[in-house]
BALOBA-1460 file (C-alpha; in Angstrom, 3 decimals):
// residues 299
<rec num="1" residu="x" x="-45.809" y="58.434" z="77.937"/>
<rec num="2" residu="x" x="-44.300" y="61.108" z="75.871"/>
<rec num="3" residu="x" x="-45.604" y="61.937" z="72.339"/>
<rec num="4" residu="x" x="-43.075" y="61.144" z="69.623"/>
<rec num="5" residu="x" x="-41.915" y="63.983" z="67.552"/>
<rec num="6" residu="x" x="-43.387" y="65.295" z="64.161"/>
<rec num="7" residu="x" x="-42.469" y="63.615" z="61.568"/>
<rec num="8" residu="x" x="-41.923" y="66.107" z="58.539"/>
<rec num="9" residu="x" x="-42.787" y="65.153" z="54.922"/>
<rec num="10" residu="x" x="-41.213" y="67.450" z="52.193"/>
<rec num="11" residu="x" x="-42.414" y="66.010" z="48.833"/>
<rec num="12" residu="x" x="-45.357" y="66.271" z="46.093"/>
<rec num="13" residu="x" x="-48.841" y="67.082" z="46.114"/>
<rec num="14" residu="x" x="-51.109" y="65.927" z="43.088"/>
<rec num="15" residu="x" x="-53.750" y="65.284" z="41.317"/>
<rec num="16" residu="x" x="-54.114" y="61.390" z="40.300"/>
<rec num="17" residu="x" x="-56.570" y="60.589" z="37.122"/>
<rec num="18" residu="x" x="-56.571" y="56.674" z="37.954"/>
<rec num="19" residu="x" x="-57.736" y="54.922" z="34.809"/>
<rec num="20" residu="x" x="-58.987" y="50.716" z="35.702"/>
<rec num="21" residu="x" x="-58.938" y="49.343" z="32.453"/>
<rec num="22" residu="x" x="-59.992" y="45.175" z="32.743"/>
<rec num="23" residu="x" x="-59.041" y="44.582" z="29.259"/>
<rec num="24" residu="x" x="-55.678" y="45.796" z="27.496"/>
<rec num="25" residu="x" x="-55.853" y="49.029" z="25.575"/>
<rec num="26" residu="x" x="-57.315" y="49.509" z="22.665"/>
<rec num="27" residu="x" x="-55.195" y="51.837" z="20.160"/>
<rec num="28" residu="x" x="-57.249" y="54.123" z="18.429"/>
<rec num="29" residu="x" x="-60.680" y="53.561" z="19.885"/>
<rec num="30" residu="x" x="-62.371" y="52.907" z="23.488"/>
<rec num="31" residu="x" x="-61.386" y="50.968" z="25.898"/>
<rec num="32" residu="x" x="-63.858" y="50.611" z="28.978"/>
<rec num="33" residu="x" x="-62.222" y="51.857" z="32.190"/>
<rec num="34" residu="x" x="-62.916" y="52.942" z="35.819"/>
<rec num="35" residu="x" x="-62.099" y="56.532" z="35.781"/>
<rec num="36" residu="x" x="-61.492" y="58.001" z="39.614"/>
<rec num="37" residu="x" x="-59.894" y="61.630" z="40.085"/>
<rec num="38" residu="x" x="-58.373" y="61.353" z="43.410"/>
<rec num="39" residu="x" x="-55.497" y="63.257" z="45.651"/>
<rec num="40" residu="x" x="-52.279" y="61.729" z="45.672"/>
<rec num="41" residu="x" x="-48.187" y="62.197" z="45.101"/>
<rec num="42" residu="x" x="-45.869" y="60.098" z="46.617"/>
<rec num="43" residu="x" x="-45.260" y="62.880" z="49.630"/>
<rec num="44" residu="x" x="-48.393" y="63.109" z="50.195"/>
<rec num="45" residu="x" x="-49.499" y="60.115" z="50.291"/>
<rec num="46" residu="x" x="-46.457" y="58.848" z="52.540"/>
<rec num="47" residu="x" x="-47.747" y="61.597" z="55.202"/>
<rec num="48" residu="x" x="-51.133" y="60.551" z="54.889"/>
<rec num="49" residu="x" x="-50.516" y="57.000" z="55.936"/>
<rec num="50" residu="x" x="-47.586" y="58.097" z="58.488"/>
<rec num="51" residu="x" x="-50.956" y="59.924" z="60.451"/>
<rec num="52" residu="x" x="-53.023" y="56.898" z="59.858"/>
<rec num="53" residu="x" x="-50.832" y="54.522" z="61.806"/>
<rec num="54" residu="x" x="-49.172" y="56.680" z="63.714"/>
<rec num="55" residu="x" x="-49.380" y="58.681" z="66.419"/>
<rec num="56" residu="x" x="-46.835" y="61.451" z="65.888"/>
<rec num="57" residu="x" x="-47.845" y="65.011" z="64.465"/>
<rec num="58" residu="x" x="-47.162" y="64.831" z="60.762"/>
<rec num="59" residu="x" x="-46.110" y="68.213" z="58.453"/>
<rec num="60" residu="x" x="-46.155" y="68.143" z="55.009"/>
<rec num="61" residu="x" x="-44.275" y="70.864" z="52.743"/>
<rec num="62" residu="x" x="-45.330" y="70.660" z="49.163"/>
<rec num="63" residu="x" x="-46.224" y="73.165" z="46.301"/>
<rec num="64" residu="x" x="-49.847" y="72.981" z="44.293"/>
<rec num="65" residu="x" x="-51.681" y="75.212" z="41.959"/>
<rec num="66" residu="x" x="-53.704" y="77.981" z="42.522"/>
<rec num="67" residu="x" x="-56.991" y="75.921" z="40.804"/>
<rec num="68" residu="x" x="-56.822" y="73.023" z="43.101"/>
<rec num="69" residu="x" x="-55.333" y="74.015" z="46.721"/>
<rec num="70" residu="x" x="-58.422" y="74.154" z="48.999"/>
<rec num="71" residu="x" x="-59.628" y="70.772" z="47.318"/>
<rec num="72" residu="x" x="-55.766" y="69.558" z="48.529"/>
<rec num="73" residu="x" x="-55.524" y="71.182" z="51.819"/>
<rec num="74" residu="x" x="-58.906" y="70.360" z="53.144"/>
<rec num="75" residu="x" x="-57.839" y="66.278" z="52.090"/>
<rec num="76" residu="x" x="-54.684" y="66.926" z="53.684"/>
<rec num="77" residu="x" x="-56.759" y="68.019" z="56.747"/>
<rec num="78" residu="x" x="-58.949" y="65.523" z="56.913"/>
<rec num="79" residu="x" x="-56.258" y="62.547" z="56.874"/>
<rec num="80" residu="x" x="-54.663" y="64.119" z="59.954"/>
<rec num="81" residu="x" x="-51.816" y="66.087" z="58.299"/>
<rec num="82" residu="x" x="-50.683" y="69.479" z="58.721"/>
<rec num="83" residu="x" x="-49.878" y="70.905" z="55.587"/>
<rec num="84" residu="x" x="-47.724" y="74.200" z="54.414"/>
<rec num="85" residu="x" x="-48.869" y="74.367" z="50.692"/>
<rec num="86" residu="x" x="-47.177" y="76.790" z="48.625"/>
<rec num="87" residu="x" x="-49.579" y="77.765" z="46.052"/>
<rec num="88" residu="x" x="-47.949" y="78.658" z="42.153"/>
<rec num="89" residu="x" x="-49.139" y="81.382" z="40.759"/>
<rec num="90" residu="x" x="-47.680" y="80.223" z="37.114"/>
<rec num="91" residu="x" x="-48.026" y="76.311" z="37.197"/>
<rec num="92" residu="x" x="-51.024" y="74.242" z="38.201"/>
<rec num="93" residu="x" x="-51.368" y="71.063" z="40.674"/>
<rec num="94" residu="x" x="-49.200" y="67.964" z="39.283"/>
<rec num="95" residu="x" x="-50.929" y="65.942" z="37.435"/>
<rec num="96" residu="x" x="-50.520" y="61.724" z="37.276"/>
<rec num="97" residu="x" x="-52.537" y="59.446" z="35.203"/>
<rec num="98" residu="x" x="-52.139" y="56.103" z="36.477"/>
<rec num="99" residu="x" x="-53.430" y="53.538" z="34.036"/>
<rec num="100" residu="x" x="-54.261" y="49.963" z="36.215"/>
<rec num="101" residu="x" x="-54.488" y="46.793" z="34.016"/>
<rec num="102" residu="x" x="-56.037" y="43.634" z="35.256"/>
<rec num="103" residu="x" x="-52.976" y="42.614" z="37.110"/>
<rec num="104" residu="x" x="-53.286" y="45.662" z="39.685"/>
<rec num="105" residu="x" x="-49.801" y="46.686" z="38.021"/>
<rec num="106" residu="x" x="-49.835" y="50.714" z="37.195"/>
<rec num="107" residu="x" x="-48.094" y="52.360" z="34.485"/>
<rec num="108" residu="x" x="-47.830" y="56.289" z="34.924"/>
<rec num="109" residu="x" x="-48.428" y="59.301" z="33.126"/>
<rec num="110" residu="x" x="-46.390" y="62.554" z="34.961"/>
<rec num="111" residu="x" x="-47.002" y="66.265" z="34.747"/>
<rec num="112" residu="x" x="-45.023" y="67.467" z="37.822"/>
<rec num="113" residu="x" x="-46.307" y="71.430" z="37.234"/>
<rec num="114" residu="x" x="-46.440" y="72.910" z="40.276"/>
<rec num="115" residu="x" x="-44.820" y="70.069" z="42.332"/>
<rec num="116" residu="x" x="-40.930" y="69.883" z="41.167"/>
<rec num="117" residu="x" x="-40.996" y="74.003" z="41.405"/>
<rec num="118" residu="x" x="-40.543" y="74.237" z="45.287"/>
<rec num="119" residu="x" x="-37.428" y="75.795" z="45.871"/>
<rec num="120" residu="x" x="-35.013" y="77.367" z="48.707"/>
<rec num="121" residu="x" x="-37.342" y="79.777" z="49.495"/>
<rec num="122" residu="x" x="-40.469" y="77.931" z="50.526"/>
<rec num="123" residu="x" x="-38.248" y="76.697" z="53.183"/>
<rec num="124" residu="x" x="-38.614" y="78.369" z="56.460"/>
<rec num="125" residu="x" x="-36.424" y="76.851" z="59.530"/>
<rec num="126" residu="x" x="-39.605" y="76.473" z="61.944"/>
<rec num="127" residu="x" x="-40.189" y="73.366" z="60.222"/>
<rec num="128" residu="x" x="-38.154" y="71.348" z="62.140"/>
<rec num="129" residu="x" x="-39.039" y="72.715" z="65.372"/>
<rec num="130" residu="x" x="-40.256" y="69.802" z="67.404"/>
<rec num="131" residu="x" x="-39.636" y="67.404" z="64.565"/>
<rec num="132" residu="x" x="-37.993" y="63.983" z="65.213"/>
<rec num="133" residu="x" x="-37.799" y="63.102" z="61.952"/>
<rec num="134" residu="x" x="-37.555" y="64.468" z="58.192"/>
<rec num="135" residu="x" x="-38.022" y="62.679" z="54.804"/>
<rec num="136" residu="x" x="-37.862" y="63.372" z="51.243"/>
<rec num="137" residu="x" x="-39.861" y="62.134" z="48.524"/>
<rec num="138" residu="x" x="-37.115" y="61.290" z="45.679"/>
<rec num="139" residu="x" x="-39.023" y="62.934" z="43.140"/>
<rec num="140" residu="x" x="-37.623" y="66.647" z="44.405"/>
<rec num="141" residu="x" x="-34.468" y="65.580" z="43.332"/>
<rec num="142" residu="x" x="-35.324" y="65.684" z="39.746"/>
<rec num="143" residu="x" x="-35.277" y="69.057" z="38.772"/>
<rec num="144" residu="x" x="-33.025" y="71.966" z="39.826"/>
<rec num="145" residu="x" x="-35.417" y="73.971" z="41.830"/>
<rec num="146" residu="x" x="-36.741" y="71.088" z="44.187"/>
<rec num="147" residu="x" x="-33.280" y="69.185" z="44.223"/>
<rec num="148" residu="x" x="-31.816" y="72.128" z="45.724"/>
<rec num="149" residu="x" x="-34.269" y="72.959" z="47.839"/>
<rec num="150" residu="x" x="-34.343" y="69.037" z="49.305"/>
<rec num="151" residu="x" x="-30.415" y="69.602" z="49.605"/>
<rec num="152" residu="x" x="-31.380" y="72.648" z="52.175"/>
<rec num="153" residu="x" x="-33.996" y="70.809" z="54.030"/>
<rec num="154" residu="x" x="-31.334" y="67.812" z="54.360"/>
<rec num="155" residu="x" x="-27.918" y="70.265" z="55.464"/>
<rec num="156" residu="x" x="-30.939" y="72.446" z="58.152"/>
<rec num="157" residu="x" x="-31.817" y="68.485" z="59.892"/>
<rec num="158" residu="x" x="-28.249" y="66.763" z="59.641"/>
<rec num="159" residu="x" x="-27.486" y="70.378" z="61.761"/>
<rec num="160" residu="x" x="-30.522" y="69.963" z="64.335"/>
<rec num="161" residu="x" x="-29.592" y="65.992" z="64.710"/>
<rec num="162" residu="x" x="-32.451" y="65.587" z="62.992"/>
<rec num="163" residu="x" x="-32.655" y="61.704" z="60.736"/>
<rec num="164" residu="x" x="-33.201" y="61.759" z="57.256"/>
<rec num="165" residu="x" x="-34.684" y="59.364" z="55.410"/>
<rec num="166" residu="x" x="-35.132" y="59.495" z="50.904"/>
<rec num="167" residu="x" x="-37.798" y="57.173" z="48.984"/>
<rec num="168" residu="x" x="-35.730" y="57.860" z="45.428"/>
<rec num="169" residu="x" x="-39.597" y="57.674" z="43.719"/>
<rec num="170" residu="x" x="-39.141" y="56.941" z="40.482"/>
<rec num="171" residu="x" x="-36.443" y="53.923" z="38.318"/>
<rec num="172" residu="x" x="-37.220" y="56.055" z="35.061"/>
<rec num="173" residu="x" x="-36.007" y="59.440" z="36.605"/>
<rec num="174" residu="x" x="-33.470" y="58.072" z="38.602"/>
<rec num="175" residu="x" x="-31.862" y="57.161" z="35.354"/>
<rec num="176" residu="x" x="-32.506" y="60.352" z="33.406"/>
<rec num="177" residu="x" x="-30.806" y="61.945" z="36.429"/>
<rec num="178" residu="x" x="-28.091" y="59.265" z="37.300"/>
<rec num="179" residu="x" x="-27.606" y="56.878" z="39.778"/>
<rec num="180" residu="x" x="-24.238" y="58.489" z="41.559"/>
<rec num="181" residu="x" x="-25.653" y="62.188" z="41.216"/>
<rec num="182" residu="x" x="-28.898" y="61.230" z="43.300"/>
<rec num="183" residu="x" x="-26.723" y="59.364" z="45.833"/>
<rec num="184" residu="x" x="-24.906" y="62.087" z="45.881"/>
<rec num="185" residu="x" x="-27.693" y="64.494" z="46.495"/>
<rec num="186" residu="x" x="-28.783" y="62.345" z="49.270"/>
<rec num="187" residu="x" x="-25.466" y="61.954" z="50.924"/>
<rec num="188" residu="x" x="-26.323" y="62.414" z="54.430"/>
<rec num="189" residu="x" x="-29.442" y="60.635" z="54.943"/>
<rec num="190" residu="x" x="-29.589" y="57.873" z="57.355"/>
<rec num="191" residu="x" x="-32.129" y="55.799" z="55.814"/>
<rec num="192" residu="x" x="-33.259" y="54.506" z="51.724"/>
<rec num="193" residu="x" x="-36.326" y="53.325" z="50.670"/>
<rec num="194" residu="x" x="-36.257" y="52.222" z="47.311"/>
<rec num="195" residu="x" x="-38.236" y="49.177" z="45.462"/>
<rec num="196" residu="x" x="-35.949" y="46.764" z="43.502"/>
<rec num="197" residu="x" x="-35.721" y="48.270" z="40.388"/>
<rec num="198" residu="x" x="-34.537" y="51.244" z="42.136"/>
<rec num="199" residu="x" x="-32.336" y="49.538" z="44.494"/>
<rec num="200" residu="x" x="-30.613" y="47.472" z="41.892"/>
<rec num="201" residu="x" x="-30.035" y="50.789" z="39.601"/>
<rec num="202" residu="x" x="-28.547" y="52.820" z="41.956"/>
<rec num="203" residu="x" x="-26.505" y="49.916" z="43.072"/>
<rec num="204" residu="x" x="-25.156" y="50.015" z="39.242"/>
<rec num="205" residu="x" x="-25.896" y="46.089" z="39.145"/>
<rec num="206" residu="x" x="-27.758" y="44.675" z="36.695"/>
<rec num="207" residu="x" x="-31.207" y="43.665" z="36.376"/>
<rec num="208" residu="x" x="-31.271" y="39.571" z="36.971"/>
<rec num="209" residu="x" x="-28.558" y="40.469" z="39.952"/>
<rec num="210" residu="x" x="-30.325" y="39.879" z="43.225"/>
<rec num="211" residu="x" x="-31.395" y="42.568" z="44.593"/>
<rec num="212" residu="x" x="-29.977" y="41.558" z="48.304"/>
<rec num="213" residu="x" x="-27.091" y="41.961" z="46.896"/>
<rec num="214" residu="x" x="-27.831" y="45.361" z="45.468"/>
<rec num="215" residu="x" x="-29.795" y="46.708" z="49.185"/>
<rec num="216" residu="x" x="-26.344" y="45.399" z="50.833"/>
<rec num="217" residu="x" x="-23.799" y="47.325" z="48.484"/>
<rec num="218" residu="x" x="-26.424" y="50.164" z="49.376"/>
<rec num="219" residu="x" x="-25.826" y="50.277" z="52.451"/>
<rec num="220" residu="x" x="-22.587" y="50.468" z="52.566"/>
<rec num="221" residu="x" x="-23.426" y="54.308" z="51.469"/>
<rec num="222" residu="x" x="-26.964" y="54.583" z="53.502"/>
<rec num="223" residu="x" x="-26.713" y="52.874" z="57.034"/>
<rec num="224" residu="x" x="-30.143" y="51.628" z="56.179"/>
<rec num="225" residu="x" x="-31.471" y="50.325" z="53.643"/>
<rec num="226" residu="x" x="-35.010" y="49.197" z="53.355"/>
<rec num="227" residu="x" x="-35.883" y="47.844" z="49.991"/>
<rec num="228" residu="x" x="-39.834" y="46.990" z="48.637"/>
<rec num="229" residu="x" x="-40.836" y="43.909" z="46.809"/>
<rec num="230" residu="x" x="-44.631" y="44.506" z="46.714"/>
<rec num="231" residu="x" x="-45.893" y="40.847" z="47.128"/>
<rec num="232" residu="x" x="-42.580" y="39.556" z="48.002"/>
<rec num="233" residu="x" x="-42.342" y="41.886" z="51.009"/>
<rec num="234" residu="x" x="-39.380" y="44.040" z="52.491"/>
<rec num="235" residu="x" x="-35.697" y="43.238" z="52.855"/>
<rec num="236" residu="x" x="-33.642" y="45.646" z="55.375"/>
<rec num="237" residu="x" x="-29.906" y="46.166" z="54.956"/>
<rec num="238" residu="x" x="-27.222" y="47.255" z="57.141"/>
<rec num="239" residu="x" x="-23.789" y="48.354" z="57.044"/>
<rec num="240" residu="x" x="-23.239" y="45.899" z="54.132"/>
<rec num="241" residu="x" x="-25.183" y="43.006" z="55.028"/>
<rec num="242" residu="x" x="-29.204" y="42.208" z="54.934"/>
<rec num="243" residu="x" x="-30.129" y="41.946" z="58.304"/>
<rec num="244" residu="x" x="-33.900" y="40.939" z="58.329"/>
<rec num="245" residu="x" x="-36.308" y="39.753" z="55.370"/>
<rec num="246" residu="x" x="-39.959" y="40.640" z="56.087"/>
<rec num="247" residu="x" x="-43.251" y="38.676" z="54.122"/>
<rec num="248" residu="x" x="-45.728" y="41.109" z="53.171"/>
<rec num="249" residu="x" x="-49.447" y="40.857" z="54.429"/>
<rec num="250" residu="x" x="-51.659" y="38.740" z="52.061"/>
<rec num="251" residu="x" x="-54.010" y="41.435" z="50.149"/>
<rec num="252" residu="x" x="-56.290" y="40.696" z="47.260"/>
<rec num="253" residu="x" x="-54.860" y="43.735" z="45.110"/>
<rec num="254" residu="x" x="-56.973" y="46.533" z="43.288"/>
<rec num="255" residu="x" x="-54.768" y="49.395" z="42.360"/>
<rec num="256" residu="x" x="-51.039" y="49.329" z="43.358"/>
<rec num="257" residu="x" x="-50.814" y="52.955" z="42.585"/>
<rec num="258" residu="x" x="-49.217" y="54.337" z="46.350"/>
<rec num="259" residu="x" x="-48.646" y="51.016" z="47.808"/>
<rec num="260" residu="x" x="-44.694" y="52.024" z="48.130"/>
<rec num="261" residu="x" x="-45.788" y="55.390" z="49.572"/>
<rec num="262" residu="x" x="-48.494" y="53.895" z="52.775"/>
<rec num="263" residu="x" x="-45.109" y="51.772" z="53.065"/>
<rec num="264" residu="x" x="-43.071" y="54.419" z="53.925"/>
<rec num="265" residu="x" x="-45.610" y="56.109" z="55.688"/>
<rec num="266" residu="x" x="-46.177" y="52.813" z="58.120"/>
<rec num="267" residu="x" x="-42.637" y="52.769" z="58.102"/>
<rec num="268" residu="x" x="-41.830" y="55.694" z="59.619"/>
<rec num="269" residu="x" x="-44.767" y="55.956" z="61.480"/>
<rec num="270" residu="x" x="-43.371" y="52.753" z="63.658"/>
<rec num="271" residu="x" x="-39.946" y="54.182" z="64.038"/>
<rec num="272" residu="x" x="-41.122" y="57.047" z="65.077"/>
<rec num="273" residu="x" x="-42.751" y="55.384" z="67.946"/>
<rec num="274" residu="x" x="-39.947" y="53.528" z="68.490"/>
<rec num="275" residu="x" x="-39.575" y="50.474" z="66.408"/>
<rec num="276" residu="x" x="-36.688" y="48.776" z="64.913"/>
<rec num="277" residu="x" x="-36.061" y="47.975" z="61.681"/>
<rec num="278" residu="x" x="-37.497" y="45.013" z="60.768"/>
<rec num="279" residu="x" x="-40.483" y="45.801" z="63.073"/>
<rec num="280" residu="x" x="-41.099" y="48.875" z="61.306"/>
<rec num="281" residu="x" x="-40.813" y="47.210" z="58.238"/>
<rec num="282" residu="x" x="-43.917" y="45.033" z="59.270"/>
<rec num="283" residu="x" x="-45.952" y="47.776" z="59.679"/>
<rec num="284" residu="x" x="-44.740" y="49.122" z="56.282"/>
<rec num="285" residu="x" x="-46.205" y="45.943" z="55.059"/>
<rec num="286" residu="x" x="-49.135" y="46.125" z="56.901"/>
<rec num="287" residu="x" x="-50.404" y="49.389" z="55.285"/>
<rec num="288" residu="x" x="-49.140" y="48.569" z="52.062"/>
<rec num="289" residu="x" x="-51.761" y="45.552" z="51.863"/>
<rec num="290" residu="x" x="-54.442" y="47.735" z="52.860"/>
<rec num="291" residu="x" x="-53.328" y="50.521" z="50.219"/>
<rec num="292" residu="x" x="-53.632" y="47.527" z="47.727"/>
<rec num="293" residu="x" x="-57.481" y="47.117" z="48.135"/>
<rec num="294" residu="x" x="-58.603" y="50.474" z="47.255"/>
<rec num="295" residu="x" x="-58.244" y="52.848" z="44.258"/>
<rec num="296" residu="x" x="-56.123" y="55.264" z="44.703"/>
<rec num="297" residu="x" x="-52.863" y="55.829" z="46.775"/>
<rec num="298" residu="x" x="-54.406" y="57.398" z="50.060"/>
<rec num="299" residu="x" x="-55.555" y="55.630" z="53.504"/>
C-alpha cells in the first residue's frame, strides 16, 4: 500500500501557561490553581495530533523566539512532526495563558510575539513537494504579515492541486478582523473547520440561529464545511446542505484547551488516508475526547 502524502501545517507555535483554578477567581488576592507550562498553538497542536493518528509525514511551518526554539523543536520532534521553525530575532515565542475553571471551559490570554510575524519570505516552494495536503491555522490571518503570507501558501497549493483546508481559530479575532474579509482571505480553500460560534459569525447569523443553518449557508462558499460542538459532536456540510451529524466520544473532561485543534488534526489525519467526511469526522471526535483528559492541548 502506498504511503499517503505529507500533510503540511502552516500555523503557530507557543508557549501555553495553563492555569486549573477549582474555585472562581479571586480579584485581588490568591486563588489556588494548577499551574503547567506546556507547548502548544493551535498549528501546532493540529500537526501534533495529525502524526498521532495518522500515518502520513506531517510538516509544520511556524515562527518562535530565539529563547525557546530548541525546547519547541525537540517537542515537535518527539510527537512525530517535522518542523521548519523560523526563529525571531526581535520577538519571543507566543505566549497563551489559558485559565481552566471547574467546568473544563478555558478562557485565554494571547501574546502572539513571534507567531503572527511569519511572512512571504519564510515561505520556500519545497514545502509542498510530496504534500497531499495543506492547512492553515486561522490565526495567520490576523495580522498583515502572516495573513499575507497564508494568502501565498494558499495561491502556491491551489497551483500544485494541492487541498486546502482553514480552522478560522479564534470568534474574538474573527470579529476584530471581519467576517467577509477572512472569507475572503480564505477564498480558495476546499475545506472549514470552525466551532459554532465561529461558524454562526462568519455566516453573519445570529447567535440563538442554529448553527446547521449557519455550516449550510457556509458551504455554499467552502464545499466543506465541518463545524465543532465539543460535547455535542461534529456536523459536516455540503454544497448547502448538512450532510452527516457525528456524536462525539464520551470523555470525562480536564482541560478543553486544544480539543478543536487534536480535532482537526484526527481530521485530516483520516482524510488523508482516505476517509470521507463524516468518517473523518469520527476520528476528529475520537482525538478530541482524548485531548479532553489531559492538561494541555498536545497528544
Amino acid at each position: 500500500m502506498t504511503a499517503p502524502g505529507a500533510l503540511l501545517v502552516v500555523g503557530d507555535v507557543v508557549t501555553d501557561v495553563v492555569a486549573i483554578h477549582p474555585e472562581p477567581l479571586a480579584p485581588a488576592t490568591d486563588t489556588t490553581a494548577r499551574i503547567r507550562t506546556l507547548p502548544g498553538g493551535a498549528g501546532a497542536n493540529a500537526a501534533c495530533w495529525a502524526a498521532r493518528t495518522g500515518t502520513a509525514e506531517v510538516r509544520l511551518l511556524a515562527r518562535v523566539g530565539v529563547e525557546s526554539a530548541r525546547w519547541h523543536e525537540r517537542a515537535l520532534v518527539d510527537a512525530g512532526v517535522r518542523p521548519r521553525l523560523v526563529i525571531d530575532s526581535q520577538e519571543p515565542t507566543g505566549t497563551v495563558v489559558a485559565l481552566v475553571g471547574k467546568d473544563a471551559e478555558r478562557t485565554f490570554l494571547t501574546d502572539s510575539g513571534a507567531s503572527l510575524r511569519l511572512c512571504p519570505a519564510d515561505w520556500a516552494p519545497s514545502l509542498l513537494d510530496g504534500a497531499a495536503h495543506l492547512h492553515l491555522s486561522g490565526y495567520l490571518f490576523f495580522a498583515d504579515s502572516s495573513r499575507e503570507l497564508a494568502m501565498v501558501a494558499l495561491r502556491a497549493a491551489r497551483t500544485r492541486g494541492v487541498p486546502v483546508s482553514v480552522d478560522p481559530a479564534s470568534a474574538g479575532f474573527l470579529a476584530a478582523l471581519g467576517p467577509q474579509r477572512f472569507l475572503e482571505s480564505v477564498a480558495g480553500a476546499g475545506v472549514l473547520l470552525p466551532n459554532e460560534d465561529e461558524a454562526r459569525l462568519l455566516a453573519g447569523l445570529p447567535e440563538p440561529t442554529g448553527v446547521a443553518r449557519a455550516a449550510a449557508a457556509l458551504s455554499r462558499r467552502v464545499p466543506l464545511v465541518v463545524v465543532t460542538r465539543g460535547a455535542a459532536g461534529a456536523l459536516i456540510a455540503e454544497d448547502g446542505r448538512i450532510t452527516a451529524e457525528v456524536e462525539a466520544e464520551p470523555a470525562e473532561a480536564v482541560d478543553t484547551t486544544g480539543a478543536g485543534d487534536a480535532f482537526t488534526g484526527g481530521f485530516l489525519a483520516a482524510r488523508l488516508e482516505g476517509a470521507g467526511p463524516a468518517e473523518a469526522a469520527r476520528a476528529g471526535c475520537r482525538a478530541a475526547a482524548l485531548a479532553v483528559t489531559r492538561v494541555g492541548g498536545r497528544p
